[in-house]
Structures are given as structure tokens and as C-alpha cells.
C-alpha positions as CSV (number, residue, x, y, z in Angstrom):
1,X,93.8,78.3,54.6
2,X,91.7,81.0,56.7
3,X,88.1,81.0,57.5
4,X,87.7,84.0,55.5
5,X,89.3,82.1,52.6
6,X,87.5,79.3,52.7
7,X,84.0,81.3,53.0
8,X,85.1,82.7,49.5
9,X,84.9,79.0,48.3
10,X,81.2,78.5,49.7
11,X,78.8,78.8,47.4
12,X,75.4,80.0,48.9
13,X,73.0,77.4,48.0
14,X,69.8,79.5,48.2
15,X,69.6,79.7,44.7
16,X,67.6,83.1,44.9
17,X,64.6,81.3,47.4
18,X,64.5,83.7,50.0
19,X,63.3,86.5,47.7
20,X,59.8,86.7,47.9
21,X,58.1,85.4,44.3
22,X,55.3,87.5,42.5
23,X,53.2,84.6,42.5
24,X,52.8,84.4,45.9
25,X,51.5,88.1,46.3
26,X,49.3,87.4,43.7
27,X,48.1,84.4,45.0
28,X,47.0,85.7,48.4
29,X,45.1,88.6,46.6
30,X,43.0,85.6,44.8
31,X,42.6,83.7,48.4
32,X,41.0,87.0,50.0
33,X,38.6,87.6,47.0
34,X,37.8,83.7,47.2
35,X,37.2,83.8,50.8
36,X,35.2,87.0,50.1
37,X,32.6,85.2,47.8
38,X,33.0,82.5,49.7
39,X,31.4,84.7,52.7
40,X,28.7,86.4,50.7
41,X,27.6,83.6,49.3
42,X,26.9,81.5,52.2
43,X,25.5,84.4,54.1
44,X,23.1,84.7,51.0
45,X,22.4,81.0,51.1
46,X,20.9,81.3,54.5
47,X,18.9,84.2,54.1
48,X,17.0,83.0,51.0
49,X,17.3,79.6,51.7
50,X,18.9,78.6,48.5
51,X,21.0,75.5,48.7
52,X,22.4,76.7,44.9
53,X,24.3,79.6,46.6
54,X,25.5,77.6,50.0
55,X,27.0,74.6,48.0
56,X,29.0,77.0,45.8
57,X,29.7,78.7,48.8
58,X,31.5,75.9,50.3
59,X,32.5,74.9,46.5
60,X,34.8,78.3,46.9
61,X,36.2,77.4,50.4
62,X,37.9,74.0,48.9
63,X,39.6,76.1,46.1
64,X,40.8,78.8,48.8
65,X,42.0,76.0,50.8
66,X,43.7,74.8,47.7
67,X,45.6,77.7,46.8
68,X,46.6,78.3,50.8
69,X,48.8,75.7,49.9
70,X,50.1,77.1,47.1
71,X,50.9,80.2,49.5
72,X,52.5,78.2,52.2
73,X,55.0,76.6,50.0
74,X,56.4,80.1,48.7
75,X,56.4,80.8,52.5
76,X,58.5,77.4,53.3
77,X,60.5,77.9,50.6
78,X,61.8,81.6,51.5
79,X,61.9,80.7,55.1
80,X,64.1,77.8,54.7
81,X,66.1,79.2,51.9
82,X,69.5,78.7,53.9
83,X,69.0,76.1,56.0
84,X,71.7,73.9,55.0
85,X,69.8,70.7,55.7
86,X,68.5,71.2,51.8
87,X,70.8,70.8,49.9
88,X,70.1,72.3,46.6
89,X,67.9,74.9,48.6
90,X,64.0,75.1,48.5
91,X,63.4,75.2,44.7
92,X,61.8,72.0,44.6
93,X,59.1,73.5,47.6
94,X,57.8,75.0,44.5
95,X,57.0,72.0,42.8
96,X,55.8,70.1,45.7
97,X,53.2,72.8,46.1
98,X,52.0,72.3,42.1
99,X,51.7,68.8,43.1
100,X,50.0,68.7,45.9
101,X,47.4,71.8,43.8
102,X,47.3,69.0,40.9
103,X,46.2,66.0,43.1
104,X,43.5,68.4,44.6
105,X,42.6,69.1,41.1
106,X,42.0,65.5,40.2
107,X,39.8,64.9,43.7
108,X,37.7,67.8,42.9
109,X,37.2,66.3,39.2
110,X,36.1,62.7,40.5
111,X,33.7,64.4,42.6
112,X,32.6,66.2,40.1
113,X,32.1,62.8,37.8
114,X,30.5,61.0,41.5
115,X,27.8,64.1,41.8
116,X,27.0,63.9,38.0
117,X,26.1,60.0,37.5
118,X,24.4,60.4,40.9
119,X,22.2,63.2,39.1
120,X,21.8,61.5,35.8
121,X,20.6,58.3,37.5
122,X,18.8,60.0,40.3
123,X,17.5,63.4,38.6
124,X,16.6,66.2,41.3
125,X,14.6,69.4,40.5
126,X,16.7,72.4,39.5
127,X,15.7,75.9,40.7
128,X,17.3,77.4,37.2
129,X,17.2,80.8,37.6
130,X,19.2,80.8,41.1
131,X,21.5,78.3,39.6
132,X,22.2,80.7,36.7
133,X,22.9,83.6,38.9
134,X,25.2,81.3,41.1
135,X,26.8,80.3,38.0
136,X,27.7,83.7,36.4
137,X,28.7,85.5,39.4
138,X,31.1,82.8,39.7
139,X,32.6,83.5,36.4
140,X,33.1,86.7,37.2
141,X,34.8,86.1,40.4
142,X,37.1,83.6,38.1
143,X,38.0,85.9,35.6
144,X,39.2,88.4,38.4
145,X,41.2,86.1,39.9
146,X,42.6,84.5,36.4
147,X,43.5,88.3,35.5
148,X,45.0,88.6,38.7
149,X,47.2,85.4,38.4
150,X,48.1,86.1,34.8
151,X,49.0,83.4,32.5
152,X,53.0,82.5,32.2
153,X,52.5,79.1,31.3
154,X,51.7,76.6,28.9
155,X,49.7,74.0,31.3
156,X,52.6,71.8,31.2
157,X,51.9,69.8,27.5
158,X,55.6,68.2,28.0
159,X,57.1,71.8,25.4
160,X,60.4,70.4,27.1
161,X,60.8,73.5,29.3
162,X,58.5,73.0,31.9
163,X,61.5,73.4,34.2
164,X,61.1,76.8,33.7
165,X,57.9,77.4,35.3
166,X,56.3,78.5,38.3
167,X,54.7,75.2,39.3
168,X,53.4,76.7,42.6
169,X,51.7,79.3,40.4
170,X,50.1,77.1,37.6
171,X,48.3,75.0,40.3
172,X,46.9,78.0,41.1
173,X,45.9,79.0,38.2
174,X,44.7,75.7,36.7
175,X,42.1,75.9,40.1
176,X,40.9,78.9,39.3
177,X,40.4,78.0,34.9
178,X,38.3,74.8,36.5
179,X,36.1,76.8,38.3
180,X,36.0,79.2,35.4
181,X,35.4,76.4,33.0
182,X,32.6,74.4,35.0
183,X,30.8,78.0,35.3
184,X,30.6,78.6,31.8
185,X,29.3,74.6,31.1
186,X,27.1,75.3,34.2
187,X,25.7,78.5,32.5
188,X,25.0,76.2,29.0
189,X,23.5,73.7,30.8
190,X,21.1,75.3,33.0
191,X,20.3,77.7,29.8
192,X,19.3,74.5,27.8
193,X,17.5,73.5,30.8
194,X,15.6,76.8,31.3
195,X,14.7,77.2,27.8
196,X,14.4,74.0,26.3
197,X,13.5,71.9,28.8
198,X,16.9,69.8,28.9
199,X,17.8,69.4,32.4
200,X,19.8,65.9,31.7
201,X,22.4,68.5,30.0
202,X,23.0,69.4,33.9
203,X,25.1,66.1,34.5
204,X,26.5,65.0,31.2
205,X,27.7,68.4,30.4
206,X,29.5,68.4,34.4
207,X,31.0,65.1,33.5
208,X,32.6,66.6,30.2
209,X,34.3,69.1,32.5
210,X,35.2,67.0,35.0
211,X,37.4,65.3,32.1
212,X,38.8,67.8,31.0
213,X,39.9,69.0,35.0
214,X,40.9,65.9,35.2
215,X,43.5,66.1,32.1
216,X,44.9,69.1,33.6
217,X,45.2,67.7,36.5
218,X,47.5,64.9,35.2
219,X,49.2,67.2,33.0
220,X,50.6,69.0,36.2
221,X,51.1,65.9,38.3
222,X,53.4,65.2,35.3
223,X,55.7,68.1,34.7
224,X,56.1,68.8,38.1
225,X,56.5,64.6,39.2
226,X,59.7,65.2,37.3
227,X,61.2,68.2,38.8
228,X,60.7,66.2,42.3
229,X,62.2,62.9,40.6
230,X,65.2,65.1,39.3
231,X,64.9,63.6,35.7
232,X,67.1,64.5,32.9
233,X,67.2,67.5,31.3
234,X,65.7,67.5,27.7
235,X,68.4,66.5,24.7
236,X,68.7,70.1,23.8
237,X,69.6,71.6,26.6
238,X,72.6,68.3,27.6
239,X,73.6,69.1,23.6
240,X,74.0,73.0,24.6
241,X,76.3,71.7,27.5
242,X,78.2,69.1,25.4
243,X,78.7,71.6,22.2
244,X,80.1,74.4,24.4
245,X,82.6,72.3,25.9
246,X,83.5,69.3,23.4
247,X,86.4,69.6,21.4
248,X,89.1,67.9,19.6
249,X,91.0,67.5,22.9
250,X,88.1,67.3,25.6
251,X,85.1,64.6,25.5
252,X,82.1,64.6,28.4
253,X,81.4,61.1,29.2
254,X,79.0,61.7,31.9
255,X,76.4,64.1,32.3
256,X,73.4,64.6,34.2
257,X,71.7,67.9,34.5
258,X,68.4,68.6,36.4
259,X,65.8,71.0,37.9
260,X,66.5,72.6,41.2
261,X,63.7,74.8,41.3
262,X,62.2,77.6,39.1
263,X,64.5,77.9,35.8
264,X,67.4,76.7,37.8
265,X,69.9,73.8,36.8
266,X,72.8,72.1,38.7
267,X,74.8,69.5,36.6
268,X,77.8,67.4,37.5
269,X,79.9,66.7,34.7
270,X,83.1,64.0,33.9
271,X,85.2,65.1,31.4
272,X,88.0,62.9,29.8
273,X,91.0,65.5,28.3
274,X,94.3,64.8,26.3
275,X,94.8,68.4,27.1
276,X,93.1,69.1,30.1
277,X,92.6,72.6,32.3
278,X,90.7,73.4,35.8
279,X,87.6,72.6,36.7
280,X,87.1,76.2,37.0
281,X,87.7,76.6,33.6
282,X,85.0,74.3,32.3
283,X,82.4,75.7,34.9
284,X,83.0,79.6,32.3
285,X,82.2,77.3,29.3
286,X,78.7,76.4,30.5
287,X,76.4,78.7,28.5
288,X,74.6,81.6,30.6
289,X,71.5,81.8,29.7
290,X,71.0,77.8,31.0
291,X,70.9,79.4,34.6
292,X,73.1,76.7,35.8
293,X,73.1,77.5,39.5
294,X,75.8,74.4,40.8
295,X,78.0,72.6,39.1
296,X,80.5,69.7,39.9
297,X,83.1,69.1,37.3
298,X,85.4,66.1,37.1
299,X,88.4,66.0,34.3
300,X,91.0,63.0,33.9
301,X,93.6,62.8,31.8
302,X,93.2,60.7,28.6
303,X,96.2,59.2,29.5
304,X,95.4,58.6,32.9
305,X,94.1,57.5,35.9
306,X,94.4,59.8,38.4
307,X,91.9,62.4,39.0
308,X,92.8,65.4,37.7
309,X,89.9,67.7,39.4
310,X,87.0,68.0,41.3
């Protein structure tokens, strides 16, 4: 057989991850306006001397260093998209990057929980109205960036298709909801404080967000640990596989299907056949919608022993 002929045999294992991916765009656009703030605010810090506005100043350069690695794995991940030491391509790059964003996440909530008790059992004097202003100009800077990252996910709550999402992207967008979320607590808190004289809301109400950070965080860590530990597809989607190609005269007796990256599958299938055809011919059952992107098909003869196909 020729060259030529067996290059039509190759399958390009790219899987689509050298195409530059919305989220990354938009992710970059929420890095410059973080680093922005992040700028202002420190510059600000100095020239009135409030600590408020320097610490969230330096608050904002740990989430922009969070979501740079959010952009560097989109950028590993189309730069590598053919290098044939991957086998199943880059997709996983993706996941790798939530991960990393959703252990972050969880670091940045036990600080939160350390700078809290250390408040509540060690109260310091709060200067409320430049806390507020810190507070809700950080909201706003949140909601710019949320609107700008949009919302395609479900936060991972195990729906069963978690495969499906942009991992990279719902890191990013879970940093950017905790700083959102801690602002608007911050704003309650220091209001209470202001007006009624309830400064030991400060803490307690920090350590209520810093749980629910935390939940996300795990949340994440958990949809994405198994798109990198290539667990089993949920039941309906193996019962999709098994109904389009089960019969009266073909059985699957192994299966395993997985996540290769963003709303990508590969499977390898065995299927045992009193009547049996080319693998070929199995691969055109597989529904189209699954976005099966490789698939190894075995079939043996009922009858049998030797291996009919590979």
C-alpha cells in the first residue's frame, strides 16, 4: 500500500484543538480589565494611604494570576494540537487548566477563613466608608468581567454532562463570581457595621463566603478530576451506544467511553456477532450527536475465536 494510501487511513487526532476557543479571547479581555483595577487601585492606595484599596489591589493581582492560567492552557492546547506525543490530542489541557483554577479557588477560600478568625479573635478598626467604596467598585469590575465571560455552565453539580463544558472557562468564571460574591457580603457587612455598629459581621459574614468558595471550588476539582482520570461515561450516554448497535445478532460485551476534551468522546468497543460485518460498519452506527471523535471497534464471531476485526 502507498504512502498516500495509508495517509487516508490516519486519522488527525487534533480533535479540533488548534482552533482558537472563545473562552480564551474572552478571558484575556477580563485579565486586562483585572490588571487595570489592579493598577488604579494600588496607585490610589499610595496616594491616600489607604491600606483598604492596596490589599484589594493585590487581592485583584492573585485572580489575574489565576485566570493567566486559564489563558495559557488554551494556548498549550492549540500549540500542541498535533504533536503526536498526545495521544488523544490536547483536550484534556482544558481540564487541567479548570483544575489547577479550582485548587486556586480553594487556597484563596482558606485564606479567606485564616484572615477572618484572626479578625474575630483579634478585632482591628475598620475605616467603613473606604472599605465600602473598595467594595462596590469591585462589584462592578466583577460584573463586567462575569458579563464578559458569560455563563455556559452549570458549576459542575455532577447534571451527568459535565463532559460537555468548557472547564478552562468555568474556572474562570467561578474566580470572578467569588470575588463578585465576597463584594456583595463585604458591602452587607461593612453597611451593618457603618450603621449599626456591627463590625463582628466583618468576619463571620467573610467566613460564610469563604464556604461557599470553597464548595465551588470542590465542585470543579470534581467534574474536571474525572475528565483527567478518564472515568466512564454516564449510563445514558453507554445505553445510547449499546441501543444503536445491539441486536438480535450483535451483543457489546465491552465498552468504555470517555472524555477527550470539550464535548468530545473516544470509545473502544468489543462486540461478539453471529452475523458479523466490518468494524467500519459499526463505527456509522454510533449516534452523531455523541461527538464521538475515535473509536476502536473489535467484533468476533459468536462462533469463534479468531478475531474478526480491529
Amino acid at each position: 500500500m502507498s504512502n498516500q494510501e495509508l495517509a487516508d487511513w490516519h486519522d488527525d487526532h487534533s480533535f479540533g484543538q488548534d482552533q482558537k476557543k472563545p473562552g480564551e479571547s474572552r478571558t484575556i479581555v477580563v485579565i486586562a480589565i483585572t490588571l487595570a483595577m489592579m493598577v488604579i487601585e494600588i496607585i490610589a492606595g499610595q496616594v491616600y494611604d489607604s491600606m483598604a484599596l492596596l490589599a484589594d489591589g493585590l487581592h485583584m493581582a492573585s485572580h489575574a494570576a489565576a485566570l493567566t492560567i486559564s489563558v495559557f492552557a488554551y494556548m498549550y492546547a492549540r500549540r500542541y494540537a498535533h504533536d503526536t506525543w498526545y495521544s488523544f490530542g490536547t483536550g484534556k489541557v482544558n481540564a487541567l487548566g479548570g483544575f489547577a483554577g479550582a485548587l486556586l479557588l480553594g487556597v484563596f477560600s482558606l485564606l479567606m477563613v485564616w484572615e477572618s478568625v484572626h479578625r474575630l479573635i483579634d478585632p482591628v478598626e475598620i475605616s467603613f466608608n473606604e472599605a465600602i467604596l473598595v467594595a462596590v467598585v469591585g462589584l462592578v469590575v466583577n460584573a463586567i468581567c462575569a458579563l464578559v465571560l458569560g455563563h455556559q455552565h452549570d458549576h459542575g453539580h455532577g447534571s451527568g454532562c459535565s463532559h460537555n463544558h468548557d472547564h478552562n472557562l468555568q474556572a474562570a468564571y467561578m474566580h470572578v463570581l467569588a470575588d463578585a460574591l465576597t463584594s456583595v457580603l463585604a458591602i452587607a457587612a461593612l453597611l451593618a457595621g457603618k450603621f449599626f455598629g456591627w463590625a463582628f459581621l466583618d468576619p463571620i459574614i467573610g467566613i460564610v463566603g469563604a464556604v461557599v468558595v470553597a464548595r465551588w471550588s470542590i465542585s470543579l476539582i470534581r467534574t474536571t478530576s474525572d475528565v483527567l482520570l478518564d472515568r466512564q461515561a454516564t449510563d445514558p450516554v453507554l445505553d445510547r451506544i449499546r441501543h444503536a448497535i445491539e441486536d438480535d445478532d450483535h451483543d457489546v460485551v465491552d465498552l468504555h467511553v470517555w472524555s477527550i476534551g470539550p464535548g468530545l468522546y473516544a470509545t473502544e468497543i468489543i462486540i461478539v456477532s453471529s452475523n458479523p460485518v466490518s468494524p467500519g460498519e459499526f463505527k456509522k452506527m454510533l449516534p452523531d450527536d455523541l461527538s464521538i471523535a475515535h473509536a476502536a471497534v473489535e467484533v468476533h464471531h459468536r462462533d469463534a475465536t479468531t478475531q474478526q476485526g480491529t
